[in-house]
C-alpha positions in Angstrom: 7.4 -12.6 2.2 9.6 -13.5 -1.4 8.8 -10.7 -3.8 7.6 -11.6 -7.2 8.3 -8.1 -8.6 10.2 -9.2 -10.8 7.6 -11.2 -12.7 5.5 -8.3 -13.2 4.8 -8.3 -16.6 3.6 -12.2 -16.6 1.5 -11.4 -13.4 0.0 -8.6 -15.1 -0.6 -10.3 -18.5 -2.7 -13.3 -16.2 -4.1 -10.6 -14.6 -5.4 -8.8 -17.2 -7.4 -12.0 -18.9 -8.9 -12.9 -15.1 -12.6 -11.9 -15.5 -13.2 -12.4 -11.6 -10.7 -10.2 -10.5 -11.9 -7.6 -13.0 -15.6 -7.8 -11.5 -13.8 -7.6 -8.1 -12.2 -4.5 -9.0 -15.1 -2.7 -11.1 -16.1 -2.5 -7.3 -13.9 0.4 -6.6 -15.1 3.3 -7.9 -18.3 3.2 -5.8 -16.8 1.9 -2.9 -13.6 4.1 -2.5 -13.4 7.6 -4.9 -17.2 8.1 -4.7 -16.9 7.9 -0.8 -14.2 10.0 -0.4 -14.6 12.9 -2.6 -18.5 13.2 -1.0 -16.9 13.2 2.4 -13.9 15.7 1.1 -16.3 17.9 -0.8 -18.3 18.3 3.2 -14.9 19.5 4.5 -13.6 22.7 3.7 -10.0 22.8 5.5 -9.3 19.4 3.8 -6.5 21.2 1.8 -5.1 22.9 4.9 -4.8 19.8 6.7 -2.9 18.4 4.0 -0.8 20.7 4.5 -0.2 20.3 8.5 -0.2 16.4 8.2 3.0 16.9 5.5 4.4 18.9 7.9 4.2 17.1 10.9 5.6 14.0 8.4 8.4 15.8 7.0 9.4 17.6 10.8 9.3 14.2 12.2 11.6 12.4 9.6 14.0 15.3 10.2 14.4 14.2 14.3 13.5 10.8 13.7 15.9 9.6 16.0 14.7 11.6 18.9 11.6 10.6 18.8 12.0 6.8 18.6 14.4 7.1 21.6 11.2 9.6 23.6 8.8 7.0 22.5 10.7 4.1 23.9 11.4 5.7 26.8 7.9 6.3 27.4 6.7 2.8 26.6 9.4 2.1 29.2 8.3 3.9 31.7 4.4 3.1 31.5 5.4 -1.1 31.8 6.1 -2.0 28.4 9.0 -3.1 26.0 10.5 -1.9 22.8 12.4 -4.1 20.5 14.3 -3.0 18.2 14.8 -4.8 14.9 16.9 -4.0 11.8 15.6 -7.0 9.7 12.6 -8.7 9.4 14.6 -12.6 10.4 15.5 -9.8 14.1 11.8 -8.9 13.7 10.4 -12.2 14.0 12.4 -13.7 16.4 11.5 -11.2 18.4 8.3 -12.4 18.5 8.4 -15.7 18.3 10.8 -15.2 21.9 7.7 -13.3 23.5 5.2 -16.2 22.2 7.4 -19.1 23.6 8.0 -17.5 26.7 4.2 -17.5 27.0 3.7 -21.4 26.0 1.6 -19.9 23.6 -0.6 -22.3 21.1 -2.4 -20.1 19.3 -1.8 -15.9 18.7 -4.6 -14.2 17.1 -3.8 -11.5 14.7 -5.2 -7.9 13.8 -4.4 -6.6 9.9 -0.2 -5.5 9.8 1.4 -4.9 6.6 4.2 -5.5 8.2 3.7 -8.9 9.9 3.1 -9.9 5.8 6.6 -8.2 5.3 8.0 -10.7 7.7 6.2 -12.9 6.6 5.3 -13.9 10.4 2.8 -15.8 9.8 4.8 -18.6 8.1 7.5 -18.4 11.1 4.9 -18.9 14.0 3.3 -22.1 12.4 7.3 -23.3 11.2 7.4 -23.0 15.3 4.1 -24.4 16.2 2.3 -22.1 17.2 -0.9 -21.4 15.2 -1.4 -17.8 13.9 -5.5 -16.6 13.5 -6.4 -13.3 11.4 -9.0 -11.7 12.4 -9.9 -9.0 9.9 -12.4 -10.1 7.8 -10.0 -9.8 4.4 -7.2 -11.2 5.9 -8.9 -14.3 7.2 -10.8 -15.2 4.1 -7.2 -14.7 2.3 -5.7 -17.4 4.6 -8.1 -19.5 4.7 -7.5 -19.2 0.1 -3.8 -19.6 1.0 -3.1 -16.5 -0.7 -1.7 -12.5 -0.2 -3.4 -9.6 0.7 -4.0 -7.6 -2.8 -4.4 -4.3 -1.3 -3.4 -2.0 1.8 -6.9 -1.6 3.5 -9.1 -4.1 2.0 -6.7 -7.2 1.7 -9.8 -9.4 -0.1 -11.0 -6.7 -2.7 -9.8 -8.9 -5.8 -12.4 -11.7 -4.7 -16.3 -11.6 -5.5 -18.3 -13.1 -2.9 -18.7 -15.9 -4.5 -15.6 -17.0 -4.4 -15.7 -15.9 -0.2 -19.0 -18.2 -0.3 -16.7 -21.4 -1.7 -14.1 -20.7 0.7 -16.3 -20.8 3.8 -17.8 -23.9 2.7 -14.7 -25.6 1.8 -13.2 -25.2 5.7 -15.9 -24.7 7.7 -17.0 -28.1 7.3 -18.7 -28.9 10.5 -21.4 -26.6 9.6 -24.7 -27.6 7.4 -23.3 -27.6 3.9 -26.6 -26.4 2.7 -26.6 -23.3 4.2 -27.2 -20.4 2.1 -24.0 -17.9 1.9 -25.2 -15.9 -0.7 -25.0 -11.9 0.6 -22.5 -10.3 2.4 -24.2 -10.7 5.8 -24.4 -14.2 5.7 -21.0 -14.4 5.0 -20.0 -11.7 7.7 -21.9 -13.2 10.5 -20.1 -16.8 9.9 -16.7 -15.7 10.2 -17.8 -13.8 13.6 -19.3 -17.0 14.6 -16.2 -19.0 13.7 -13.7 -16.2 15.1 -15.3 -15.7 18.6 -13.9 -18.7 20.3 -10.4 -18.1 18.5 -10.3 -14.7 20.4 -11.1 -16.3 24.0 -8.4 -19.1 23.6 -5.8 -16.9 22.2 -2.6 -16.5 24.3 -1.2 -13.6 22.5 -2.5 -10.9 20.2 -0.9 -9.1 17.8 -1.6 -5.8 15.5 0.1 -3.5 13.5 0.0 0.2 14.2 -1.3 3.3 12.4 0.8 5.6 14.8 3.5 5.4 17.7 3.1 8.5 19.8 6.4 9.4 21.1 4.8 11.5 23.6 2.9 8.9 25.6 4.5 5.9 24.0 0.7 5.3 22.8 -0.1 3.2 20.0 -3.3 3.6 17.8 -5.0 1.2 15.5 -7.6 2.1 13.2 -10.3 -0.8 12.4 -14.0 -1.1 11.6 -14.6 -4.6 13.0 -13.4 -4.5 16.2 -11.0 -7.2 16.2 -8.3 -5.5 16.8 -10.0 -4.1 20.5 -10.7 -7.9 21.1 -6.8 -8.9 19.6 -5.2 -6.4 21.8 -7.3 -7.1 25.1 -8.0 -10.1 25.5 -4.7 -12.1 25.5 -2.5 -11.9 28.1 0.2 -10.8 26.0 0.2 -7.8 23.2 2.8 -7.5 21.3 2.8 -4.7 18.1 4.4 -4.7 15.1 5.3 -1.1 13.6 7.9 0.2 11.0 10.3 3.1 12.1 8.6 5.8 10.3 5.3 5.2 12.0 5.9 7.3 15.2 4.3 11.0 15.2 5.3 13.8 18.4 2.4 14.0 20.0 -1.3 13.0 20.5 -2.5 16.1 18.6 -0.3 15.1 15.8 -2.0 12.1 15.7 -5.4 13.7 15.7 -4.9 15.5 13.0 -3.5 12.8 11.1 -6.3 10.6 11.9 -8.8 13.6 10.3 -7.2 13.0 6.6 -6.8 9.0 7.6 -10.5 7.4 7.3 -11.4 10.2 4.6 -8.6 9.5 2.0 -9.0 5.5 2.6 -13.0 4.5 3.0 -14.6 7.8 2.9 -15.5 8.2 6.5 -15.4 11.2 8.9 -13.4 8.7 11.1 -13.0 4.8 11.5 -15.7 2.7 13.3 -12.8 1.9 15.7 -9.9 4.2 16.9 -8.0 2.5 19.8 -5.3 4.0 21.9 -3.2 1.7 24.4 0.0 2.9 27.1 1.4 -0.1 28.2 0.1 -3.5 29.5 -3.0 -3.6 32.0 -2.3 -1.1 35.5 -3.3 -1.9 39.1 -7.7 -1.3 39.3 -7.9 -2.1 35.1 -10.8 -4.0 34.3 -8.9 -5.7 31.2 -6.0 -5.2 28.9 -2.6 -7.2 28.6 -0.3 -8.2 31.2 2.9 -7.5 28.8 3.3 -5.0 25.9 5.6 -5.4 23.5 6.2 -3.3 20.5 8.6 -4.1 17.4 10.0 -1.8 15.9 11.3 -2.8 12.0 13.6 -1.1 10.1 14.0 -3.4 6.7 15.8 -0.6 5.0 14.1 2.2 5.8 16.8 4.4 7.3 18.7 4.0 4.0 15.6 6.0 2.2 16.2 9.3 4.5 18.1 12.0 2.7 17.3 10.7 -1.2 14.8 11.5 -3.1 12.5 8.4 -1.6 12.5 9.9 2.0 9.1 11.2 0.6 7.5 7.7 0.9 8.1 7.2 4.5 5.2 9.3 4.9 2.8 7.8 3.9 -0.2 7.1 6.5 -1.4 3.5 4.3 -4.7 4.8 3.2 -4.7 3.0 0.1 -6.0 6.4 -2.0 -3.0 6.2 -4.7 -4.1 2.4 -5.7 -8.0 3.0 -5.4 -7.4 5.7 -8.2 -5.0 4.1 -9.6 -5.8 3.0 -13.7 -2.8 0.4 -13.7 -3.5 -1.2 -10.3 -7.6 -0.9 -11.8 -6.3 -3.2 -14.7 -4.0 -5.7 -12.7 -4.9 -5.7 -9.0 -2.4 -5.9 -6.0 -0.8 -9.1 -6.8 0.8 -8.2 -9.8 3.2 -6.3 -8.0 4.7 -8.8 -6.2 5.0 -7.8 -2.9 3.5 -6.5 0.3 2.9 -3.0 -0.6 1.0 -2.6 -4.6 -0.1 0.1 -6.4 2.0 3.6 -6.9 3.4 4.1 -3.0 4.7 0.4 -4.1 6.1 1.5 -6.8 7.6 4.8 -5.0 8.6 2.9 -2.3 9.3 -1.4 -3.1 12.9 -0.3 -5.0 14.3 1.2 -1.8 13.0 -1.4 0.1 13.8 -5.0 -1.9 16.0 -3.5 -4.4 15.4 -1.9 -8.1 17.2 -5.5 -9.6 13.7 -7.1 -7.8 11.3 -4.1 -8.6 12.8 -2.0 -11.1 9.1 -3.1 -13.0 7.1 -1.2 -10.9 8.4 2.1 -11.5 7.7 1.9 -15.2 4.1 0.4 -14.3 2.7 4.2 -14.5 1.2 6.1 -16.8 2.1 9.3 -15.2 -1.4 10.7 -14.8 -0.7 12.2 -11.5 -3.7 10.7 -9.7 -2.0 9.2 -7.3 -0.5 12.2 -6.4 -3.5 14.5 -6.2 -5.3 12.4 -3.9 -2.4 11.7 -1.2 -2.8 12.9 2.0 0.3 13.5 2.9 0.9 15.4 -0.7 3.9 12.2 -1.6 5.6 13.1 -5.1 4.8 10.0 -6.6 5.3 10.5 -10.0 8.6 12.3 -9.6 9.7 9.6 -6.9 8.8 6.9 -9.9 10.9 8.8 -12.2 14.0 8.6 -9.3 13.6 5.1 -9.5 13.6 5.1 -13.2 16.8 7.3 -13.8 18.7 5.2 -11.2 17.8 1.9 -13.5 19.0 3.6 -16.4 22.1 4.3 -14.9 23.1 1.3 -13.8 21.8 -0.3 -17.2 18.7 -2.2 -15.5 16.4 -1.6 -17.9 16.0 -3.3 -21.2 18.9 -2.5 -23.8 16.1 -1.3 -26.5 15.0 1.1 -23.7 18.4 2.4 -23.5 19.0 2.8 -27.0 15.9 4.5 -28.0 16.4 7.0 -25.0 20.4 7.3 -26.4 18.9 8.1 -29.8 16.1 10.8 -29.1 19.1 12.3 -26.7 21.1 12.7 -29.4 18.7 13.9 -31.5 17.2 16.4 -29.5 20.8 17.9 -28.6 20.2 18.7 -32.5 17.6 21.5 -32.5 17.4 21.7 -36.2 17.7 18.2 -36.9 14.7 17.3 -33.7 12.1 20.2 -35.7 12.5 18.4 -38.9 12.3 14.7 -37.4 9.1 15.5 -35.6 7.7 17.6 -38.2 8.5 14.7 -40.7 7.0 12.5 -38.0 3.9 14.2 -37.5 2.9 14.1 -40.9 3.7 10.9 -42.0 2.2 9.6 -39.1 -1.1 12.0 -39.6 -1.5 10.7 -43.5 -1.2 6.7 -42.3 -4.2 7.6 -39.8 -5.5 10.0 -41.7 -8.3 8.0 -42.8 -9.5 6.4 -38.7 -8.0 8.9 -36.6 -5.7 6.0 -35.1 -3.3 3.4 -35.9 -3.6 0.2 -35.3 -0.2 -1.5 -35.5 3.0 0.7 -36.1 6.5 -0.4 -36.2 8.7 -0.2 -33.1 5.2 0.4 -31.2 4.1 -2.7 -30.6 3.9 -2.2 -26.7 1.6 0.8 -27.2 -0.4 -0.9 -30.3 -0.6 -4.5 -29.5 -3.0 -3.5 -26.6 -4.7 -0.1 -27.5 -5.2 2.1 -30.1 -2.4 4.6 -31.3 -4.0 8.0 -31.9 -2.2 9.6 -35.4 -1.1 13.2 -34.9 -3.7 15.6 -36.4 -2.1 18.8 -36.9 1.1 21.1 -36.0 4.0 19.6 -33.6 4.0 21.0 -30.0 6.9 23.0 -31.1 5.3 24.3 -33.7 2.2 25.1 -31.6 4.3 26.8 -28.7 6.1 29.3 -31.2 2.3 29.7 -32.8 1.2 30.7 -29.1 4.6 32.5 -28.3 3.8 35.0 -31.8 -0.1 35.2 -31.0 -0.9 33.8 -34.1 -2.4 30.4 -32.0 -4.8 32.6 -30.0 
């Protein structure tokens, strides 16, 4: 995929006069932080297993090495193949060498972040051979032409109208008077229209929510299905994982899987948790005759020992974006690449580099959201503000950026001289608002006050409160 990180401030500004995609994402709130804290709140050891699932992360990051070398060798030794791939160009031809081995026409596809990382789907069809998603979101987004916006609901910036048009505009041998107006219309068409795609399909492919170095398992989490009739019913399955996705054992896993469905949708557990070991054995009723996994790096590696290691554990529940207030303004595609929202931001400048993403970092308001709802307890905030100090360091961010920062450091290495600039501050400021409560335009503010509101101080500066408080006299 090319990253459009870069142009995050125009995607954001289109993004935040699209009316459609604002209706789309008004959705959220009900659907995502309503679901999950009810199903938190009903679970007592939630914290505690927070707790275990950073540790098991944080152990396993520590011996990564070991066990990607125990889970290969496992996968080995149950009939299956590793490949190994530093890049996502080693990553795809990977697969496309398994598919044309198989004469394959047509692969059908469970969700994978990463195969959109590759960008796979764009080198199977370069090659002739026709790629088919099968998760609801994803296949409405291909059938649209366009990206997925978010990690676990890849349509969520569409209304259902807009699903509706689509169907009719490419399923055009069925009755064009058909009414698609509810969601189970629209859900039972794209079964219909899948089900034959799945029989014919020569090779499947799906990500991975874990590789278990202990039984060279992998496990996919799914409430459709697909990805049991992806993974089956081909001859061939081949997945497609990142490096930090393998865990030490099946109880790792287990536990893993109990913060997984909760922090994402809300549930106790997904409708579908599938484990496979290897391609079909001697007595199987089904299952592949080859497994394959690919294992992508893509500048991960370089992320262990800095600051950023943090990210690589994160378990892609999508919790930090559905909570989110900047990704609940602009939506996934403002970010510009595969991964939106604040991991993206924690995460996109190791991966694509700060002089494509340096945006995102800065797209925060530092609420700390994110952070309270991760599973896996990632430091979001403070791994934004990495990111930031390492732009400003190698002068990436905007000269008047720099300078202002230059000037309140100077200042404030001033003690004296900071007390009487933000007292004289304070209450010039307070007798401008003094008559709304707010100002609406202010010089050298415009990117606070050309969108919202900037509230004028009322009282005493925090200095001045914190000695108050110190003395007792604030109490």
């Amino acid at each position: 995929m090319q990253p459009t990180s870069h142009a995050f401030v125009e995607n954001a500004h289109r993004a935040l006069n699209d009316a459609q995609l604002h209706a789309a994402l008004g959705h959220m709130k009900a659907g995502f932080q309503d679901k999950r804290a009810a199903t938190i709140a009903r679970m007592p050891e939630f914290e505690d297993l927070r707790d275990q699932g950073r540790a098991i992360k944080n152990h396993t990051l520590a011996h990564l090495d070991a066990y990607l070398e125990r889970f290969e060798a496992k996968v080995t030794e149950t009939g299956g193949r590793v490949h190994w791939a530093p890049t996502p160009a080693e990553a795809r031809d990977a697969i496309l060498k398994i598919c044309q081995a198989a004469g394959a026409r047509t692969v059908t596809k469970g969700k994978s972040m990463i195969a959109e990382e590759i960008a796979l789907n764009e080198h199977l069809a370069a090659n002739g051979i026709e790629p088919i998603e099968t998760d609801l979101g994803e296949y409405i987004i291909q059938l649209r032409g366009e990206l997925p916006s978010h990690i676990i609901a890849p349509a969520i910036h569409l209304v259902k109208e807009q699903v509706a048009e689509s169907f009719y505009a490419h399923h055009t041998e069925l009755d064009p008077k058909r009414p698609l107006d509810d969601a189970r219309a629209l859900t039972d068409e794209a079964r219909a229209m899948l089900r034959q795609r799945f029989l014919a399909a020569d090779v499947g492919i799906t990500g991975a929510n874990f590789l278990i170095a202990e039984t060279g398992s992998t496990v996919i989490v799914t409430n459709e299905g697909n990805g049991d009739l992806t993974q089956n019913l081909p001859r061939i399955h081949i997945v497609i994982a990142s490096i930090e996705k393998v865990v030490p054992t099946l109880e790792d896993s287990a536990t893993i899987l109990r913060l997984l469905a909760r922090s994402a949708t809300g549930q106790e557990y997904s409708a579908y948790t599938t484990f496979s070991t290897g391609p079909k054995r001697p007595g199987d009723l089904d299952g592949p005759d080859e497994f394959h996994v690919v294992i992508l790096d893509n500048g991960r590696s370089a992320l262990l020992g800095t600051p950023a290691q943090e990210t690589l554990r994160c378990i892609r529940c999508g919790a930090c974006m559905n909570h989110c207030p900047i990704y609940a303004s602009v939506g996934g595609h403002a970010y510009g690449w595969v991964i939106p929202g604040p991991i993206g931001a924690a995460i996109n400048p190791g991966l694509i580099g700060l002089e494509e993403a340096g945006h995102l970092p800065n797209a925060s308001t530092f609420c700390g959201r994110c952070e309270s709802v991760c599973p896996m307890r990632i430091p979001l905030p403070s791994i934004m503000r990495h990111w930031r100090e390492r732009q400003h360091e190698r002068k990436l961010s905007p000269g008047t950026v720099r300078a202002g920062l230059g000037l309140w450091a100077w200042a404030a290495r001033r003690p004296r001289l900071y007390r009487f600039g933000t007292r004289l501050a304070a209450a010039l400021l307070g007798r401008l608002g003094r008559r709304r409560g707010r100002l609406k335009r202010l010089p050298l503010a415009g990117g606070w006050t050309d969108w919202r509101d900037l509230p004028a101080p009322e009282g005493r500066t925090f200095q001045q409160h914190w000695a108050a408080r110190r003395s007792g006299a604030g109490r």
